[in-house]
N, C-alpha and C positions, 0 to 999 in steps of 0.2 A: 599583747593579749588580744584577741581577737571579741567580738561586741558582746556575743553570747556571755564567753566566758566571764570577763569583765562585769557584766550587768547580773549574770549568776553570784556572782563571788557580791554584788552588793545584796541583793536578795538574804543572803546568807547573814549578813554583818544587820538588814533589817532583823532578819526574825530574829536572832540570838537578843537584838534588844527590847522586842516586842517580850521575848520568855522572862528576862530578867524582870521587865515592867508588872509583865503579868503575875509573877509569883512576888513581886514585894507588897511589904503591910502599907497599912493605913501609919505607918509610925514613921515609914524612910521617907519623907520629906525633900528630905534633901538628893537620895538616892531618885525618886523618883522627876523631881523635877530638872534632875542632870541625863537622866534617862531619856526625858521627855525631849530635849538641849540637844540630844542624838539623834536620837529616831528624826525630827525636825529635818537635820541639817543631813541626814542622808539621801532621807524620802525624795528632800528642793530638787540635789544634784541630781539623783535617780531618776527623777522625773525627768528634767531638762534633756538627760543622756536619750532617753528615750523618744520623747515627742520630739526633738530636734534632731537625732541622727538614726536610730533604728527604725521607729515607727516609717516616717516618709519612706525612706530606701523600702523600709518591707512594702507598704502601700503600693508604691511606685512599682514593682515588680511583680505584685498579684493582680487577681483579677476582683469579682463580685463577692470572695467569700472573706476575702483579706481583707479590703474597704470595711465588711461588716464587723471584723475582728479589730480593724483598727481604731475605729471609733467607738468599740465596747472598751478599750482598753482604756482610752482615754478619757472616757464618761466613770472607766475608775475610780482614774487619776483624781479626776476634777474632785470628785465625790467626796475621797479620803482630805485632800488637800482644803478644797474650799468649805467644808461642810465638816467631817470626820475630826480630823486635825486641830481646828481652830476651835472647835467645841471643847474636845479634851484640854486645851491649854488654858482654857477660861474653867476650867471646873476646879476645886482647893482639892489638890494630890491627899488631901488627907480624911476625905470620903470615901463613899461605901460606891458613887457616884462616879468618882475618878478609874475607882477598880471595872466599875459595868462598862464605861465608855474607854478602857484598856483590853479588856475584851471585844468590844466591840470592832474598835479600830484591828487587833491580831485577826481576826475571821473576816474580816475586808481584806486585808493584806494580803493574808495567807491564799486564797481564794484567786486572788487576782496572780498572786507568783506563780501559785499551781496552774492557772490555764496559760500562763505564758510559756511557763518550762514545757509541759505536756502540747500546746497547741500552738503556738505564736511561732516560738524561739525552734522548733524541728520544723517547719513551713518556713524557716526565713535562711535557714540554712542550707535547703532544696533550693529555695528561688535566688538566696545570693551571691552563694558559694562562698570559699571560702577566703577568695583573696579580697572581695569584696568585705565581707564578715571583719578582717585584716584592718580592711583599710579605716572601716567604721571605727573599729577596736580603736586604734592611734590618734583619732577625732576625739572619741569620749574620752582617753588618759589625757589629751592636752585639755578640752573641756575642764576636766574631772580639777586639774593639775591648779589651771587658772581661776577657777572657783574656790578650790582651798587659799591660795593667794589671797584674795578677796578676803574674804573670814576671816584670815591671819591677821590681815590687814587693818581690817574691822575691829575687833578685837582689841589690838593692839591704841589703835585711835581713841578708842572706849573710853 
């Protein structure tokens, strides 16, 4: 699978859990903090996939406007991850609090998928082509592959 598709196809696996999050009550407890258990543990990889094999290669191949795209993406990242994220996991899933900052974090997401789909991801496709695109792709599945490993692993040890 090539990087685009690959990091589409996670895009997709976010939001559907971002929607599940967003329409449960104040009552699924348990629903939501297994939710939360997801969204987490896809965002990590997603992220990694990105600033370690797409973002550089894209960089690396643009000029002034790519630079400026590429560190808007990742002042994203940082944003949801170090700030967004860690807030919602500290808040009791069974407030009115947990639902605002579920929303919150869906319209940062979403926001940031959409300018990558629309603007990043057709800009990296022109500058990287497609066997390059190829080669990324096989990078994030072994990345993607050896990170679940880990987790299992993790897990497992628990």
């Amino acid at each position: 699978m090539n990087a685009i598709d690959l990091l589409k196809a996670d895009h997709e696996k976010v939001k559907a859990i971002l929607t599940q999050l967003s329409e449960s009550t104040d009552r699924a407890l348990k629903k939501r903090s297994d939710l939360l258990g997801k969204l987490e543990m896809e965002i990590s990889i997603h992220t990694r996939l990105e600033e370690e094999i797409l973002y550089p290669a894209f960089k690396e191949a643009g000029g002034k406007e790519q630079d400026v795209m590429y560190f808007e993406a990742k002042e994203e990242h940082r944003t949801v991850d170090s700030l967004v994220l860690p807030d919602l996991k500290l808040t009791d899933p069974g407030t009115p609090e947990f639902a605002g900052r579920v929303k919150v974090v869906k319209e940062l997401l979403e926001h940031h998928i959409e300018e990558e789909e629309t603007e990043m991801f057709p800009q990296a496709k022109k500058l990287l082509g497609k066997a390059k695109l190829d080669e990324l792709g096989q990078q994030m599945e072994k990345m993607k592959a050896d990170h679940m490993k880990k987790i299992a692993a993790g897990k497992l040890a628990a």
